[in-house]
N, C-alpha and C positions, 0 to 999 in steps of 0.2 A: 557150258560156257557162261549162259547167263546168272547160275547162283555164283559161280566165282566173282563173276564181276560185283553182282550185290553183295556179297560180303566183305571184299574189296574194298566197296562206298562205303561200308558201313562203319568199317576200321577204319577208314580215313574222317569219316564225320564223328565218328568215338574220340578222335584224335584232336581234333580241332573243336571239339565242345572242352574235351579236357582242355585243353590250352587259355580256352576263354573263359572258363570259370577260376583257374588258375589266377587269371591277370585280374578277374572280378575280387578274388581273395586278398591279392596285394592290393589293387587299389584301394578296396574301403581299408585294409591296414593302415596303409600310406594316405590316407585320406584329411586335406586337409580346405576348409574354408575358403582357407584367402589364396588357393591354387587359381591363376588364370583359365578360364573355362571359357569355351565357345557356347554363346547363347546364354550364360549364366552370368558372367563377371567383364567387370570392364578393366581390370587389372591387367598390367600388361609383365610379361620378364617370363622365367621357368619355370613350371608346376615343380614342387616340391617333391608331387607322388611318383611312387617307382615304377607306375605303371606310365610315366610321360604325361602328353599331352592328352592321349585315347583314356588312360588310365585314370586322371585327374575326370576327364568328361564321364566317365562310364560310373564313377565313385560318385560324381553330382547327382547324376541321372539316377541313382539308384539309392540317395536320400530323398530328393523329391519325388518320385515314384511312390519307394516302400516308407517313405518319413522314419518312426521310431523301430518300424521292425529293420531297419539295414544297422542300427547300433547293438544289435541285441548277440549276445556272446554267447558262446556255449559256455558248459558249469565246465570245469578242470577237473582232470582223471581223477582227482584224489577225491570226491565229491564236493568240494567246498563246491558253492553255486556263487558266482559272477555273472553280473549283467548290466550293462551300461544302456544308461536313457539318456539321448540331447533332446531335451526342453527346448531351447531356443535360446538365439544371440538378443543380447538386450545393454543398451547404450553403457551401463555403468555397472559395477560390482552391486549396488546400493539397492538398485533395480531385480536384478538377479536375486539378491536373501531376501526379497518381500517376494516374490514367487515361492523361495523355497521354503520360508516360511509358511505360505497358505497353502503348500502340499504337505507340506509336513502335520502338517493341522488337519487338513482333510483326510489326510492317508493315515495316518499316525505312523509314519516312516522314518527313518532318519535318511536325510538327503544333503546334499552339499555343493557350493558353488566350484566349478574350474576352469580356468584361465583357459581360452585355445588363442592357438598359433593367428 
């Protein structure tokens, strides 16, 4: 009786990790800045993200936490390699290409400014 039941918990907590990694996956998808977040943002109206209200919170919590590793993408089957890095929000476009400039310089990379929501 009792391995049943343990294996039981186990398929039900198997079940409920999938689900929450699941919503982890769309929310940094759907993830966006200027989504209302509790403890984060003082914007008020609908989070954007598909994951709701939890979804938008769990997407914050999981850039402040992990910073540039929660932007980091896996390569696409065919192998090209894709990998996205957020730098940081900065007042003006003007401000942003002196950044990307002195990484471009230091790294010898090619990098580029873009617009978020």
């Amino acid at each position: 009786m009792g391995t049943v039941l343990s294996r039981r918990l186990c398929e039900v907590l198997g079940v409920v990790f999938f689900g929450l990694a699941l919503l982890w996956v769309i929310s940094l998808a759907s993830y966006s800045a200027s989504d209302p977040v509790a403890f984060f943002s003082t914007a008020a109206g609908r989070p954007g993200n598909f994951g709701g209200r939890a979804g938008a919170l769990l997407a914050e919590l999981a850039f402040q936490v992990l910073g540039f590793a929660a932007y980091l993408l896996v390569p696409p089957p065919e192998g090209d390699e894709l990998y996205r890095v957020r730098v940081g929000h900065y007042a003006s476009r003007t401000a942003a290409q002196a950044t990307v400039d002195h990484l471009e310089q230091r790294l010898g990379i090619k990098l580029w400014v873009t617009r978020s929501r």
